[in-house]
C-alpha positions as CSV (number, residue, x, y, z in Angstrom):
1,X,0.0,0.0,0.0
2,X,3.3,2.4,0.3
3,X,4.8,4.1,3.3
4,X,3.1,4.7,6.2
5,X,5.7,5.4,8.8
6,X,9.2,6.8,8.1
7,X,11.6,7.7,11.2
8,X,14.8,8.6,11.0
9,X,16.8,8.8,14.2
10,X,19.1,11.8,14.2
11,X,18.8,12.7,18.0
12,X,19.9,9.3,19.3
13,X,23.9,8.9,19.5
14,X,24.4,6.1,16.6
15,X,27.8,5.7,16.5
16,X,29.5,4.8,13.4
17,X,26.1,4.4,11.9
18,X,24.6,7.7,10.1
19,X,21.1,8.3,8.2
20,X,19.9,5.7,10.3
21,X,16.2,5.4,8.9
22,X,12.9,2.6,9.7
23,X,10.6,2.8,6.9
24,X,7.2,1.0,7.9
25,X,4.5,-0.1,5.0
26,X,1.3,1.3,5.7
27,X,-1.7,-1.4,5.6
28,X,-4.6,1.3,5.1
29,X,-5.1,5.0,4.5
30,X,-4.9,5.8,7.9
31,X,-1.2,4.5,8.6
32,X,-2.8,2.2,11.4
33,X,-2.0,-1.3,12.6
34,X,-4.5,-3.3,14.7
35,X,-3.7,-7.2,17.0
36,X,-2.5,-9.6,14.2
37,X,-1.4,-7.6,11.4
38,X,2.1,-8.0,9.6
39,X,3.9,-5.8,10.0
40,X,6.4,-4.8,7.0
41,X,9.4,-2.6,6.9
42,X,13.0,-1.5,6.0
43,X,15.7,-0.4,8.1
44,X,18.2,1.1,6.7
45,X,21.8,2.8,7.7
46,X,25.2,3.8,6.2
47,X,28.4,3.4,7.9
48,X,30.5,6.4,8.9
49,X,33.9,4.7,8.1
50,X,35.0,1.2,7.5
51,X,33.9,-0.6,10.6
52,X,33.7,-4.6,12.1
53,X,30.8,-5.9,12.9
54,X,30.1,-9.1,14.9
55,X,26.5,-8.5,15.3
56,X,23.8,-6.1,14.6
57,X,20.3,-6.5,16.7
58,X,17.2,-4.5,16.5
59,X,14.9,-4.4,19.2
60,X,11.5,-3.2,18.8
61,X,8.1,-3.4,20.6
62,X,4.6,-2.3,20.2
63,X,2.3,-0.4,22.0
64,X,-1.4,1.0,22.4
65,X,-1.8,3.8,24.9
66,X,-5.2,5.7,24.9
67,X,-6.2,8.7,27.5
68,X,-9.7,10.3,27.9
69,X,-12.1,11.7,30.3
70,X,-15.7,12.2,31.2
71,X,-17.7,14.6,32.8
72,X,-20.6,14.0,34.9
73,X,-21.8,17.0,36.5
74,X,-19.4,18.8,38.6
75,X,-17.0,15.2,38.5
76,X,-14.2,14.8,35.6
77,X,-13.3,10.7,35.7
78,X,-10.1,9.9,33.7
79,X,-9.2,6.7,32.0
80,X,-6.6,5.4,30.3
81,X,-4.9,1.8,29.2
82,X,-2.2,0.8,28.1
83,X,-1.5,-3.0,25.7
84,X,1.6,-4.4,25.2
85,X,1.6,-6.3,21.5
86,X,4.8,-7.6,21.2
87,X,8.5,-7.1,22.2
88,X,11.4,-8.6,20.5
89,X,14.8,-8.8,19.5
90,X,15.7,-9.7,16.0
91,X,19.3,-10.6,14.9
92,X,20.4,-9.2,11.5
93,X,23.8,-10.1,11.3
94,X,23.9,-13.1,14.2
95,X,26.9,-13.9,16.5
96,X,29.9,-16.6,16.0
97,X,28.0,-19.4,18.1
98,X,31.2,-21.9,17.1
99,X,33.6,-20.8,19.6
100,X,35.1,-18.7,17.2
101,X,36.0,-14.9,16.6
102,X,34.4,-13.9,13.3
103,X,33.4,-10.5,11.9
104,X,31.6,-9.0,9.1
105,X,33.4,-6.1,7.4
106,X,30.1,-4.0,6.0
């Protein structure tokens, strides 16, 4: 369906990485995701010098917070709740498991 969410992180200290971008597909018009959808994307980064790498990981997680209130007379009753969809940690470029030293020159 095309983008829905693009973030690029430029306030977070991502040494040697730079342009460090997550580029989400959106599944409707409204850029929303509800329980059980796929969710698509590319994350993408360039290297501020040559640089060895014996892993690269991203974590992510998922999250539904909503806020509102009612009034009733002269009381004002808040709500809010929070769902936790998933939390993970992904391995793009896994570790040595062998027992040896490796690396990955990107």
């Amino acid at each position: 369906m095309g983008v829905g969410v693009s973030h690029t992180f430029k306030k977070y200290n991502m040494a040697p990485f730079k342009n460090l971008k997550l580029t989400l597909e959106a599944l409707n018009q409204q850029g929303t995701y509800s329980e059980g959808d796929t969710v698509i994307g590319t994350l993408s980064f360039n290297l501020k010098s040559d640089t060895k790498v014996k892993s690269i990981s991203v974590k992510a997680k998922g999250d539904a917070k909503v806020e509102w209130k009612e009034d009733s007379g002269n009381s004002t009753t808040h709500y809010k709740g929070h769902v936790r969809y998933f939390k993970l940690k992904q391995d793009l470029v896994a570790k040595d498991t062998g027992g040896k030293s490796s690396s990955y020159k990107c």
